[in-house]
C-alpha positions in Angstrom: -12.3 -3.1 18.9 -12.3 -6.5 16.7 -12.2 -7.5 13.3 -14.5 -5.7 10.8 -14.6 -6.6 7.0 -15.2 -3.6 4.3 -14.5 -5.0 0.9 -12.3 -8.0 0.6 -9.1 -7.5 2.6 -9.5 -10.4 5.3 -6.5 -12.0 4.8 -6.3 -13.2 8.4 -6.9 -17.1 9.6 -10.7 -17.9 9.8 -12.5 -17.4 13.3 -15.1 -19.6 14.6 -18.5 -18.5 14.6 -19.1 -17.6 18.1 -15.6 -15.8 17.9 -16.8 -13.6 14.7 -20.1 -12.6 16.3 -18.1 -11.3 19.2 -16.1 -9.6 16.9 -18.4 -8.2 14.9 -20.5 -6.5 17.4 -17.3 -5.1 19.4 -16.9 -3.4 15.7 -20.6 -2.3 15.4 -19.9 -0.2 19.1 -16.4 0.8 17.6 -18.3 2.0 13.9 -20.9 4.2 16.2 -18.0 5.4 18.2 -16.5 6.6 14.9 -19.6 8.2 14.0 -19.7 10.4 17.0 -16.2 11.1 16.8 -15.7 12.9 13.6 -17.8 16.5 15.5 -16.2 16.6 18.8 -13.5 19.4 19.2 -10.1 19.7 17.5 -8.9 19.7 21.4 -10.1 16.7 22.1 -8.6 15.1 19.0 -5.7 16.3 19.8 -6.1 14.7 23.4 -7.1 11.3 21.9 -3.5 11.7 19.8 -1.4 12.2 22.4 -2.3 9.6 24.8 -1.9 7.2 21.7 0.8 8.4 20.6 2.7 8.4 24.1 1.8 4.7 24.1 3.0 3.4 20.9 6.5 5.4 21.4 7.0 3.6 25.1 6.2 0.2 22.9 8.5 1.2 20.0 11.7 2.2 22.9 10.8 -0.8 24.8 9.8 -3.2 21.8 11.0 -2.4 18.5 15.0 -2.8 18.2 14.7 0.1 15.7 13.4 2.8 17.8 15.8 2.0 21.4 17.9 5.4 20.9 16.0 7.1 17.8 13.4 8.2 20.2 15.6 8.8 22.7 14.6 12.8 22.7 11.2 12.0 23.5 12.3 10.7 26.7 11.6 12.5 29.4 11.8 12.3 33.7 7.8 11.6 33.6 7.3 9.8 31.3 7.2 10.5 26.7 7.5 14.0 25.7 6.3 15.2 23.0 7.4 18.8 23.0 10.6 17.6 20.5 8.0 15.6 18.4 9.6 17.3 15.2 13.0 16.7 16.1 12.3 12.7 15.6 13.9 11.7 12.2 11.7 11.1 9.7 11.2 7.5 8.3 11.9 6.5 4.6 10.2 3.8 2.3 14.1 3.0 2.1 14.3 2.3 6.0 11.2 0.4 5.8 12.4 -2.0 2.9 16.1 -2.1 4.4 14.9 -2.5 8.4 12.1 -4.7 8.0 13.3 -6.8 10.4 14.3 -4.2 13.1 10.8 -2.2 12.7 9.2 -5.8 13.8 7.9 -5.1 17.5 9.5 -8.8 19.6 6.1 -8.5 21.3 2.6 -7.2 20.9 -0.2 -6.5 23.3 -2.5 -9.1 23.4 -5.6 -6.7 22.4 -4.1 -6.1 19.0 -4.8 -9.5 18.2 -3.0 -11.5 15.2 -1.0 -10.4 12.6 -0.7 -10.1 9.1 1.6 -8.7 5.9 0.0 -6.1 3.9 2.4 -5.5 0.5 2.8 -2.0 -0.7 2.9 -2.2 -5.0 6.3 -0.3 -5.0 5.0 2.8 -7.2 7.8 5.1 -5.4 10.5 3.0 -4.7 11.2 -1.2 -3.6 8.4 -3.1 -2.1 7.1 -3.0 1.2 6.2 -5.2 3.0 4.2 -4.1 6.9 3.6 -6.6 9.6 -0.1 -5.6 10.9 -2.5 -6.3 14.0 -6.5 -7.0 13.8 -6.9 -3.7 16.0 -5.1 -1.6 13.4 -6.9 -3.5 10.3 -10.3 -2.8 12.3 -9.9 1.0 13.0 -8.8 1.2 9.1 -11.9 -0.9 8.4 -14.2 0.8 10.8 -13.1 4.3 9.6 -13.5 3.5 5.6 -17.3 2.2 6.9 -17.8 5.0 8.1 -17.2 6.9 5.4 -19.0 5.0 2.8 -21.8 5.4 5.7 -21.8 9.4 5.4 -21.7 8.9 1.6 -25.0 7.3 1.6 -23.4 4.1 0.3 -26.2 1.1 -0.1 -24.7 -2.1 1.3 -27.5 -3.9 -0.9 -25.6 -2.9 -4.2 -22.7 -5.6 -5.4 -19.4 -4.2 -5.2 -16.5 -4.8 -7.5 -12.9 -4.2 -6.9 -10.8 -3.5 -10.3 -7.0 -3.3 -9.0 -3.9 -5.0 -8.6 -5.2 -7.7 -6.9 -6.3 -11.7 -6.4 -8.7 -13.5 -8.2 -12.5 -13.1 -7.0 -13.9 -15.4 -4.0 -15.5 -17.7 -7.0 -12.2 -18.2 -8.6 -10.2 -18.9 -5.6 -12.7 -21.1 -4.2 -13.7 -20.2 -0.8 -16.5 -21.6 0.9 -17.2 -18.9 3.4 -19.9 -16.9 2.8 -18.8 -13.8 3.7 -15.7 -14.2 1.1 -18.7 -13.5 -1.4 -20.3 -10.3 0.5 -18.9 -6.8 1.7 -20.0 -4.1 4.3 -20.6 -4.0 7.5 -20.4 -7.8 9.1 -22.5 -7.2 11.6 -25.5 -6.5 9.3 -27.1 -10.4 7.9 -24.9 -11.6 4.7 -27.8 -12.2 2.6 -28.7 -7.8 2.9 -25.7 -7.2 1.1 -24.4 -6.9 -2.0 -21.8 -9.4 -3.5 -18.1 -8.7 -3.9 -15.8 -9.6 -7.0 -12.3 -8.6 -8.0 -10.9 -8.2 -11.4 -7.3 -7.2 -12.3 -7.0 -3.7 -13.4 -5.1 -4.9 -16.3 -8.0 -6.7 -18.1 -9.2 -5.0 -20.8 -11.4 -1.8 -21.0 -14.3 -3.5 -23.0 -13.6 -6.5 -20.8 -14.0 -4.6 -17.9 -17.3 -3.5 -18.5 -18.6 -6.9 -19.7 -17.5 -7.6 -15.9 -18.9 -4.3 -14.6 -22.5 -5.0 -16.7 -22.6 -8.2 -15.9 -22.8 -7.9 -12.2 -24.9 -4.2 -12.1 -26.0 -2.3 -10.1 -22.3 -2.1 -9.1 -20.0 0.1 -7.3 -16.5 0.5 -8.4 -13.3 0.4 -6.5 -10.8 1.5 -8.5 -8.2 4.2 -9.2 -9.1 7.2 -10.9 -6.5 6.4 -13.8 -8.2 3.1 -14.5 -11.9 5.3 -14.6 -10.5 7.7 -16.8 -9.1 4.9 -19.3 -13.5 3.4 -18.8 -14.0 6.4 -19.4 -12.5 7.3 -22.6 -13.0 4.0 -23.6 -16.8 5.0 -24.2 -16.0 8.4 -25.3 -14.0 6.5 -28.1 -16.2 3.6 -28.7 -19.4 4.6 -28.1 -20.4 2.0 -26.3 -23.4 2.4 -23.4 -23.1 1.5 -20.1 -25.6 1.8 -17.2 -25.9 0.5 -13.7 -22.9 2.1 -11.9 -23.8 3.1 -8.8 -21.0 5.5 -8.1 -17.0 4.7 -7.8 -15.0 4.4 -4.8 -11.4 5.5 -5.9 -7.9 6.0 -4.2 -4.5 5.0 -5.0 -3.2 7.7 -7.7 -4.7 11.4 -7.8 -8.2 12.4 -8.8 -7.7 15.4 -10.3 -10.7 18.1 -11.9 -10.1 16.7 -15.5 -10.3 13.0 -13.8 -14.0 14.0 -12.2 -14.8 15.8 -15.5 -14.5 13.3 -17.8 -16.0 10.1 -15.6 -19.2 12.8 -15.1 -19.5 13.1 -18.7 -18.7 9.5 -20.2 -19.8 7.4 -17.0 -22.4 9.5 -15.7 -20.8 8.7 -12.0 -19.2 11.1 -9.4 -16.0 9.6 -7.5 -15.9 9.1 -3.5 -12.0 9.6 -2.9 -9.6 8.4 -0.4 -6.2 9.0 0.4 -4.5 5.8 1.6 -1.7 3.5 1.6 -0.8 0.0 1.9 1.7 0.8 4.7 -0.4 2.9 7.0 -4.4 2.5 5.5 -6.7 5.2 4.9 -5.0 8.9 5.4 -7.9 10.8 4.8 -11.0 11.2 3.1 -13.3 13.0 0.8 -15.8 15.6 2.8 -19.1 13.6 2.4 -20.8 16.4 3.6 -19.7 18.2 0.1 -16.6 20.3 1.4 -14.0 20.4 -1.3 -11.2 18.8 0.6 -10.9 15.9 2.6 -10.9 14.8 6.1 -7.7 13.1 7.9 -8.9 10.2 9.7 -7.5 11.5 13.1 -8.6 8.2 14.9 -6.5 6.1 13.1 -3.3 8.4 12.2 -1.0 11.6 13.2 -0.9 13.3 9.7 1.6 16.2 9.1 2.5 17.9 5.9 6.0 19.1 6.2 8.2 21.8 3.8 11.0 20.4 2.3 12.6 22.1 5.4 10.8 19.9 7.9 8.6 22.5 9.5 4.6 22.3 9.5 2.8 23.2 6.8 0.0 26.2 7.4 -3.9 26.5 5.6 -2.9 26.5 1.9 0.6 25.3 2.0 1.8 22.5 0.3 3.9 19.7 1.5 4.8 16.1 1.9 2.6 14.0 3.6 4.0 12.1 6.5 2.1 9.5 8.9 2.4 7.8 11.9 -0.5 5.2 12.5 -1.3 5.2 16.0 -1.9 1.2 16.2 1.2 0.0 14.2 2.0 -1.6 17.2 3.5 -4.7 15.4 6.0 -2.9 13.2 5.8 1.3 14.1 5.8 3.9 11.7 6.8 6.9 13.2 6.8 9.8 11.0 6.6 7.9 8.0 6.8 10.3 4.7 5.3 9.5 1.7 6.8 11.0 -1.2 3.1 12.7 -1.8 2.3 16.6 -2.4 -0.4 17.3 -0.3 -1.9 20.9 0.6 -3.6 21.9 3.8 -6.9 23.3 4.2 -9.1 25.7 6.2 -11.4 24.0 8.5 -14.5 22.7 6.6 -18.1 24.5 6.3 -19.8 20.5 7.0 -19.2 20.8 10.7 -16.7 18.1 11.3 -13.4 18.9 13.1 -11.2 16.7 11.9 -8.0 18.9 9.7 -8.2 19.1 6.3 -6.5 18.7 2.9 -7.4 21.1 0.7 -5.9 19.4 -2.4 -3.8 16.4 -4.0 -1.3 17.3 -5.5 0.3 13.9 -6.1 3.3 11.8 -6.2 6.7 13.6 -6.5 7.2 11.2 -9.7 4.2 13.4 -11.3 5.2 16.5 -10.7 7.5 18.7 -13.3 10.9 20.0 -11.6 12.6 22.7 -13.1 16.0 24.1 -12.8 15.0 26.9 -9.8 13.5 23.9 -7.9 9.9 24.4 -8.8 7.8 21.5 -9.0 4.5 21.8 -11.1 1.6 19.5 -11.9 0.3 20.0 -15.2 -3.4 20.5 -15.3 -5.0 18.6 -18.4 -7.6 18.9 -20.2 -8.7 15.7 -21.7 -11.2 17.2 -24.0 -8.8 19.5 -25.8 -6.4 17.2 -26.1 -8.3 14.8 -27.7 -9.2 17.2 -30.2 -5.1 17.5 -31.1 -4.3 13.9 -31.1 -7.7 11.9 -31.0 -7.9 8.3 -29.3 -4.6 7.9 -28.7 -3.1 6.8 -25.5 -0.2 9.6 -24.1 2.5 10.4 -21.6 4.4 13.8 -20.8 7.8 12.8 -19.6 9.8 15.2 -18.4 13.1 13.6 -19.2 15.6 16.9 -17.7 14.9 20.2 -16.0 15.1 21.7 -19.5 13.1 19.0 -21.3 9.6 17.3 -22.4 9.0 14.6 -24.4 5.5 13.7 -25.4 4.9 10.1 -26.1 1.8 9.2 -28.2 0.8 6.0 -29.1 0.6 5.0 -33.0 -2.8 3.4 -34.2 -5.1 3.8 -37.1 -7.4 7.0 -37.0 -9.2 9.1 -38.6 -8.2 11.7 -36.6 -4.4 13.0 -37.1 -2.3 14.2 -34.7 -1.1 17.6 -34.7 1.9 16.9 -32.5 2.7 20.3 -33.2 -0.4 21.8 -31.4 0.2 19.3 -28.6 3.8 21.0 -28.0 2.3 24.2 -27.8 -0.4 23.5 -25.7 2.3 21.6 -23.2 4.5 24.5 -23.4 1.5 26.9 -22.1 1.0 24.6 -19.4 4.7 24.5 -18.3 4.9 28.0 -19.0 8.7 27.9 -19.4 10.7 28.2 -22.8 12.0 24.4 -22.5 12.6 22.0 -25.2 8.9 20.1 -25.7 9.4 17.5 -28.3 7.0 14.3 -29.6 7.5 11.3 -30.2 5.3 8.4 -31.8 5.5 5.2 -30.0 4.1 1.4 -30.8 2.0 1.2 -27.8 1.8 2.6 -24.2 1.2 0.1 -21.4 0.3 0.2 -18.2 2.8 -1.0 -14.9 1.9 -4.2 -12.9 0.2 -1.9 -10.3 -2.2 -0.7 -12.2 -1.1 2.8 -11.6 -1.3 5.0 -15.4 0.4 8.4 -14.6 -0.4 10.5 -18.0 2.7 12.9 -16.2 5.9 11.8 -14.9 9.1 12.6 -14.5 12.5 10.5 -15.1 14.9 11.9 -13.2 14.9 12.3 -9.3 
């Protein structure tokens, strides 16, 4: 596989020409590969898994410092064995922040290709920072094509990318012309749609000044930064057209999320689970299941109890991943600190394990005092009809506690605080201690990331 671009992460050193054609039609044959890929049998997935993931643990014992005697149960008298695969310790966010250095492989194969640093934003815990190869960022690019592919994406349409990010092409100044496209690489620059990036701080009205003037438009966002487009026309009144759909990932998409960007935006979201450290996890059924597919090619994903064992259809977990081409600094049964539950198989056809649900970040989950965690299903309509306009957050600040934080500003529309306790309280459905509280303002964090629900204490 080589270098394919989808959306505006080529943060590598330029190729020449002749170099980039190469590249791009190995990544054409490695896109159609992908295509095939997603119906074959769950046995020959998990054949395709195993042999990669018997390579990357004989690179990570011979060439990652690290891994020398962590894996050292995997060895066996021919060769890796993986029959004590869940007796290898599972790897932190704090390991990867602390042991940078010793998670750096002192050699790569030569088909990875060159390397780069992909930055985590730190939501859960320090930054991270994860050394990557042009193999790895290619299957993650191939595998989000393809998706976009099933999902009857048109390349044609501009695309505009509202996160925590760099300025667009324009503003930075580049002078390649595929810094001002996105999509497939090896279809002609001037058949697809342009690419711009605004921060996910701008604005709302601002934003869709941005969004109108470059329409027909996708959006690649988060679903907290749609819901706050949303409501921003639900409250204003304004009219906007010429979305073409929204590509979302990053925070959790829940039913009231898709609700209320139907109603006010008149768009359905395509979601993906993904993460700066490891790429794209899985993805939503474009065939119309309700769950989402694990990108198999590209990752080993397991969802494990709190008591490390596998997680069956319907149970919930934490999700843990081990990319199968971090050859330049492994990740070996990475865990997230993300609720995740497991599905049946899906009715579309393809074979690839599911996840059912989303639960979210353990930071957005309620905890209570028998060990319980919940996540609170809003309703955005009913809540603005207790407190109106107003920006909000739950925060549970104890296992016994709530506090409801609402933003002061000048309405016509009161807020019965009072209602809004109650109707927390029936969505806890515990006899705790739900108080409000008016506040100046409510902002949102440097990554962009809005959680209406969070909890302060581990």
């Amino acid at each position: 596989m080589a270098n394919a671009k989808a959306g505006s992460d080529d943060i590598q050193d330029p190729l020449d020409p002749e170099e980039r054609q190469q590249r791009y039609a190995s990544s054409l044959n490695a896109f159609k590969t992908l295509l095939s890929f997603q119906w074959v049998s769950p046995e020959r997935i998990s054949a395709n898994q195993e042999t990669c993931v018997k390579a990357l643990v004989e690179h990570a014992i011979a060439k990652v410092p690290f891994y020398r005697e962590r894996l050292d149960m995997l060895r066996g008298p021919d060769g890796i064995d993986l029959s004590r695969w869940l007796d290898v310790p599972l790897l932190s966010r704090t390991d990867v922040v602390n042991e940078k250095h010793a998670l750096t492989a002192q050699e790569i194969p030569d088909r990875h290709g060159r390397t780069h640093v992909v930055r985590s934003s730190g939501t859960t815990g320090g930054r991270t920072e994860v050394l990557k190869t042009d193999l790895q960022g290619n299957v993650n690019a191939c595998s989000q094509l393809r998706f976009w592919h099933e999902a009857g994406i048109d390349w044609s349409q501009n695309l505009g990318i509202i996160r925590a990010v760099d300025p667009t092409p324009e503003e930075a100044g580049s002078d390649d012309p595929e810094a001002y496209r996105w999509g497939p690489q090896w279809l002609p620059w001037s058949s697809r749609g342009s690419l711009g990036i605004l921060s996910v701080l701008t604005p709302p009205d601002q934003q869709l000044d941005w969004i109108e003037a470059r329409a027909p438009i996708y959006l690649n966002t988060m679903p907290s930064n749609l819901l706050t487009l949303a409501h921003h026309v639900r409250d204003t009144g304004r009219k906007v057209s010429g979305i073409a759909g929204a590509l979302t990932g990053g925070d959790a998409l829940s039913h009231d999320i898709r609700r209320e960007v139907s109603r006010w935006l008149g768009i359905e979201a395509m979601d993906t689970l993904a993460a700066g450290e490891c790429g794209r996890v899985a993805s939503q059924c474009p065939g119309g299941g309700p769950g989402y597919h694990m990108e198999t090619e590209a990752n080993v994903v397991e969802v494990l109890k709190e008591d490390g064992t596998p997680c069956r259809p319907g149970e919930t977990g934490l999700l843990t991943v081990t990319p199968l081409f971090s050859f330049a600094m492994p990740l070996i049964r990475y865990q997230f600190q993300d609720w995740v539950t497991v599905g049946e198989p899906c009715s579309c056809g393809r074979t690839s394990p599911v996840i059912a649900d989303i639960i979210g970040r353990d930071s957005t989950l309620l905890r209570f005092r028998d060990g319980v965690r919940m996540r609170l299903e809003l309703d955005s309509e009913r809540i603005f009809q207790m407190i109106g306009p107003r920006r909000f957050q739950i925060v549970q600040t104890s296992p016994d506690r709530i506090e409801i934080r609402i933003a002061e500003m000048r309405s016509d529309h009161p807020a019965d605080t009072g209602a809004m306790e109650n109707y927390v309280k029936e969505l806890a459905g515990r006899d705790i201690e739900i108080v409000s509280r008016l506040v100046p303002a409510i902002g949102t964090p440097s990554s962009g990331k809005f959680d209406r629900v969070w909890r302060s204490f581990p």
